[in-house]
C-alpha positions as CSV (number, residue, x, y, z in Angstrom):
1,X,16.9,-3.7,-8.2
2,X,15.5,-2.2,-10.8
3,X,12.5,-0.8,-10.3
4,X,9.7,-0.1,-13.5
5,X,7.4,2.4,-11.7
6,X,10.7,4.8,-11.0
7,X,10.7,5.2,-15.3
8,X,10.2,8.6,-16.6
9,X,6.7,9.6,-16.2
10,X,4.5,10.4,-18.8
11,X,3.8,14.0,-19.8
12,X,0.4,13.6,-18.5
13,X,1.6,12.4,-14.9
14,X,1.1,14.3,-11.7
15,X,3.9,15.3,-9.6
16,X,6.4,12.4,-8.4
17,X,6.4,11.3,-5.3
18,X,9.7,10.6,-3.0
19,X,9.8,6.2,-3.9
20,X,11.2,5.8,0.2
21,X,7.5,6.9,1.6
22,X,5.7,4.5,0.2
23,X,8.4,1.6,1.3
24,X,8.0,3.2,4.6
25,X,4.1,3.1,4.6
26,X,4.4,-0.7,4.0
27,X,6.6,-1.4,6.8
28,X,4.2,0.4,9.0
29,X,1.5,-1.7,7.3
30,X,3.2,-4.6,7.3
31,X,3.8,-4.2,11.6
32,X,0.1,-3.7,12.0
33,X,-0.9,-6.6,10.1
34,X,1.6,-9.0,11.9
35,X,0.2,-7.7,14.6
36,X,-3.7,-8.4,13.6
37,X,-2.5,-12.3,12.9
38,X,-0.9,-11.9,16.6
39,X,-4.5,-10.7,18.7
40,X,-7.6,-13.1,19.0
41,X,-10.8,-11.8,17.9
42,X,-12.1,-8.9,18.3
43,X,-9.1,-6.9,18.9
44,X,-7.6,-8.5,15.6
45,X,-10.6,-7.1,14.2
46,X,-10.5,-3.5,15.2
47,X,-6.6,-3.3,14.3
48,X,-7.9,-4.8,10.7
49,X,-10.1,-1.9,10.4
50,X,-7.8,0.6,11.1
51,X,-5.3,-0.3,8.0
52,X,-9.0,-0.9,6.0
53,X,-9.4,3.0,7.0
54,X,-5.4,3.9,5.8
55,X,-5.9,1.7,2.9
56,X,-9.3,4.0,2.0
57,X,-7.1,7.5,2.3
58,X,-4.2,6.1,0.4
59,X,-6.8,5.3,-2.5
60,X,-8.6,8.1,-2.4
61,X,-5.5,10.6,-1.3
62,X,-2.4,9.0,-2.4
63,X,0.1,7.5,-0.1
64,X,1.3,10.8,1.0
65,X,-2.5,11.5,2.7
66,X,-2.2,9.0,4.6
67,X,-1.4,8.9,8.5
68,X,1.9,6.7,7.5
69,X,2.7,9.4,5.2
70,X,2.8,11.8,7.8
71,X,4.8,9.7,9.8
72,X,7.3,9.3,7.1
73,X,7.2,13.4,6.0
74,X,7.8,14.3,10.2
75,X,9.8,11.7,11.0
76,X,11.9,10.2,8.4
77,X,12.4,12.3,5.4
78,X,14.0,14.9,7.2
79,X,17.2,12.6,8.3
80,X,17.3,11.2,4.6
81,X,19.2,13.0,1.7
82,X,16.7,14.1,-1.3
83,X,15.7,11.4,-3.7
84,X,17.6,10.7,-6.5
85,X,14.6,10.0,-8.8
86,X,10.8,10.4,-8.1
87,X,7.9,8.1,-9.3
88,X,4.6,8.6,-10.5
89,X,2.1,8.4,-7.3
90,X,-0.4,6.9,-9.6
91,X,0.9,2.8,-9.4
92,X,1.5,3.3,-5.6
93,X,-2.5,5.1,-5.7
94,X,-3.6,2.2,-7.2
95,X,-2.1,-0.7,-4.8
96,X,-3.5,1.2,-1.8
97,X,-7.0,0.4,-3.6
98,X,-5.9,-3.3,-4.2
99,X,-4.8,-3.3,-0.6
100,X,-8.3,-1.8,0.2
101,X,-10.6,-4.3,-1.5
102,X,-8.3,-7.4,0.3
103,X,-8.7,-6.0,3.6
104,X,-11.7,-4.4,3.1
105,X,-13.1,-7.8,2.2
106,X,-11.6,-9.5,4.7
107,X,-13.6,-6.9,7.7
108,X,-16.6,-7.4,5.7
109,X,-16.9,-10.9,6.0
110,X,-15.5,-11.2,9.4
111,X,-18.5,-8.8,10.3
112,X,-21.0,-11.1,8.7
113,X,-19.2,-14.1,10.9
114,X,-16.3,-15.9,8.9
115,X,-14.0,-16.6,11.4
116,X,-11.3,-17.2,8.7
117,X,-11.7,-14.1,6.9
118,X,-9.4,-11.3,9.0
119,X,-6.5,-13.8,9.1
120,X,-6.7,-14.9,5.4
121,X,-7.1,-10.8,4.4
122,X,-4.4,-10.1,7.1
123,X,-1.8,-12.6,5.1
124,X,-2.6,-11.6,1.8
125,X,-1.9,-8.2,1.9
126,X,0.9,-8.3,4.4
127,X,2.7,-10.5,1.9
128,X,2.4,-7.4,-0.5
129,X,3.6,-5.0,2.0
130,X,6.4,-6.9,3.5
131,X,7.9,-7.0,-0.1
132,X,7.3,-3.7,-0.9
133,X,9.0,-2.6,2.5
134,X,11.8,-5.0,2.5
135,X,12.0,-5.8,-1.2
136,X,10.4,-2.2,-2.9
137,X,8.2,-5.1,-5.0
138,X,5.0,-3.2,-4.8
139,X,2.3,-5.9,-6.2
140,X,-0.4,-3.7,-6.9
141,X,1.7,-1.1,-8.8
142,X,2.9,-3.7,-11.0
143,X,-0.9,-4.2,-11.5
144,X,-1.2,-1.0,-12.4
145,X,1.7,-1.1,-14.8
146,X,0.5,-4.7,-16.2
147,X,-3.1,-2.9,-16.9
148,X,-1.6,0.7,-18.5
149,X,0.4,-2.3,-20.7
150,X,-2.6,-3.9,-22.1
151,X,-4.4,-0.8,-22.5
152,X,-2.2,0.5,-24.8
153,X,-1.7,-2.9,-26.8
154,X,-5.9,-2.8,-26.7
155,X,-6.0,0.4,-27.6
């Protein structure tokens, strides 16, 4: 599959980033948020909060700053050849900040009392990480790609 965030970088990009850690980082994601539909409440609602707080360091550090980034640099990486190509970490930056504002939404309103809200924010964004970790279809980096489109045509 061809994959439109792997496409040279501009000059301007920061360093690339191995495209198998973020994957990774999803399937991680994707287990905790399976497992948030699975608990009643509360305990669905403290496991929510914890991928809110991974969500908040992968949009503030990238997805390498994150606690499943460390898994993937200890754990993984080292069994795995090098990458054939690297990608720019700024798409992947920018879905951890769409999967922030779902989830983060989601906790919010459950906080304030509606009931539906962690289970709703739970299936949304696990959609986006099941298909980045099984399919490497990242949703919110094709956002990002969409947007740095219409910029330019804007611009």
């Amino acid at each position: 599959m061809s994959n439109p965030q792997s496409a040279a970088a501009p000059a301007d990009a920061p360093a690339g980033i191995d495209p198998r850690g973020p994957r990774v980082g999803a399937g991680i994601t994707a287990v905790l948020l399976i497992v948030v539909l699975l608990l009643p409440s509360p305990a669905s609602v403290v496991v929510l909060a914890v991928v809110v707080a991974s969500f908040a360091l992968g949009a503030v550090r990238g997805v390498g700053g994150t606690w499943q980034g460390a898994v993937y640099r200890r754990l993984v990486r080292p069994r795995l050849a090098a990458p054939t190509e690297l990608e720019d970490p700024r798409p992947p930056r920018f879905a951890q900040l769409v999967g922030l504002v779902i989830t983060g939404l989601g906790l919010l309103l459950a906080l304030f009392g509606v009931a539906w809200a962690v289970p709703v924010a739970a299936a949304l964004a696990l959609v986006a990480a099941f298909l980045n970790a099984v399919f490497g279809l990242c949703l919110g980096c094709e956002m990002y790609l969409l947007g740095v489109r219409l910029r330019s045509r804007a611009a």
